[in-house]
C-alpha positions in Angstrom: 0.0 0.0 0.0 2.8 2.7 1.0 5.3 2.9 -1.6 8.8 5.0 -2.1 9.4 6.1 -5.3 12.9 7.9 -6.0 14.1 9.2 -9.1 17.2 11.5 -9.9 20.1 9.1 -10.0 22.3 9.0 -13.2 26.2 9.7 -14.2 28.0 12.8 -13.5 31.2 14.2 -13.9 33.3 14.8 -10.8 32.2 18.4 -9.4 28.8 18.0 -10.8 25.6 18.2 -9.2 22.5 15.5 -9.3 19.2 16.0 -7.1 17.1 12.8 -6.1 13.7 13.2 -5.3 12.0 10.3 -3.6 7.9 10.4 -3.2 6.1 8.8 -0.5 2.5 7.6 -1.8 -0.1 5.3 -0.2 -1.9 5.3 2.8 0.0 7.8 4.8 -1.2 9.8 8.0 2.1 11.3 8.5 5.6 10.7 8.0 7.9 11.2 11.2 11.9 10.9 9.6 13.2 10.6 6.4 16.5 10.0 4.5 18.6 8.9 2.0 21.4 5.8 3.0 24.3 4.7 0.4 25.5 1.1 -0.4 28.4 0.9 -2.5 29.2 -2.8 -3.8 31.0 -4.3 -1.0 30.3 -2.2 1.9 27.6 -1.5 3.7 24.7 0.3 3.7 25.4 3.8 5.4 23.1 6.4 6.0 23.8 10.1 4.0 21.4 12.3 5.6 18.0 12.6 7.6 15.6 15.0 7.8 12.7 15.1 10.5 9.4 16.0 10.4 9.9 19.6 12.2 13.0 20.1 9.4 15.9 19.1 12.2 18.6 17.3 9.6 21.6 14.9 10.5 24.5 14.8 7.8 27.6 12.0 7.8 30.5 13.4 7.6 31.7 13.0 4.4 28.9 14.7 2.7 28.0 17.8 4.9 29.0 20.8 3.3 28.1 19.3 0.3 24.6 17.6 0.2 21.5 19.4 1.5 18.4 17.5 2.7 15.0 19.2 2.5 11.3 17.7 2.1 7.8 19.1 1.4 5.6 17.6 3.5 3.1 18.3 1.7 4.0 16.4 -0.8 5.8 13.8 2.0 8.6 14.3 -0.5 12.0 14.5 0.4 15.1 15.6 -1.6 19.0 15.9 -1.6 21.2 17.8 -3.3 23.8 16.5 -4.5 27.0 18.9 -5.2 30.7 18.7 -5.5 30.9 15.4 -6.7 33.0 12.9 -6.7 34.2 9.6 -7.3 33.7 7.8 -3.5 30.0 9.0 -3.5 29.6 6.5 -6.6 27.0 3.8 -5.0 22.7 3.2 -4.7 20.6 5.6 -2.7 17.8 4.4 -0.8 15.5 6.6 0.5 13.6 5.5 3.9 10.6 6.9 5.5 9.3 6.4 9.1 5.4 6.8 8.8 2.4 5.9 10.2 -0.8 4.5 7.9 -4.2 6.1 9.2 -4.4 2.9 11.2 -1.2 1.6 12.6 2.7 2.8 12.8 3.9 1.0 9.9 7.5 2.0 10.5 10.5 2.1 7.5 9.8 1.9 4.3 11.8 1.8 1.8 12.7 2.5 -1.7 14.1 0.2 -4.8 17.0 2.4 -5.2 18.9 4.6 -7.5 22.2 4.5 -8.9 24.6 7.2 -8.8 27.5 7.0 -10.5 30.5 9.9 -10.4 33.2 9.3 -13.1 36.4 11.2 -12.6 
């Protein structure tokens, strides 16, 4: 019923910029925390950057200063921008969501993924 949807993923040069954009749809009363988490092949999964429901974020260290995280709730959409580039930040993004349905806390969700790949 509740479904993450993300989009924005592709190739980019080193220094380039990509936004991903990943859409909650479903049943959804409300949507506590979102984020985006990494996997690169190999390692595992690590989270990017979260964003709560009142707009408090949480950055890793190796992208703040870089990547913003913002959402319209609205829209329980979230987004991060993606800037200065480079080859290490090559790997899927999975966006997550917290939420509850209008009946239960259904907890994470998440997405199928998108691939981001930075050539040098």
């Amino acid at each position: 019923q509740v479904q993450l949807v993300e989009s924005g993923g592709g190739l980019v040069q080193a220094g380039g910029s990509l936004r991903l954009s990943c859409a909650a749809s479903g049943d959804i009363f409300s949507v506590l925390n979102m984020g985006w988490y990494r996997q690169a092949p190999g390692k595992q999964r690590e989270l990017v950057a979260a964003i709560s429901s009142g707009g408090t974020t949480n950055y890793a260290d190796f992208v703040k200063g870089r990547f913003a995280i913002s959402r319209d709730n609205a829209k329980n959409t979230v987004y991060l921008q993606m800037n200065s580039l480079v080859p290490e930040d090559t790997a899927v993004y999975y966006c997550n969501a917290d939420l509850y349905s209008s009946t239960w806390y259904r907890g994470d969700y998440w997405g199928q993924g998108t691939q981001v790949t930075v050539s040098s």
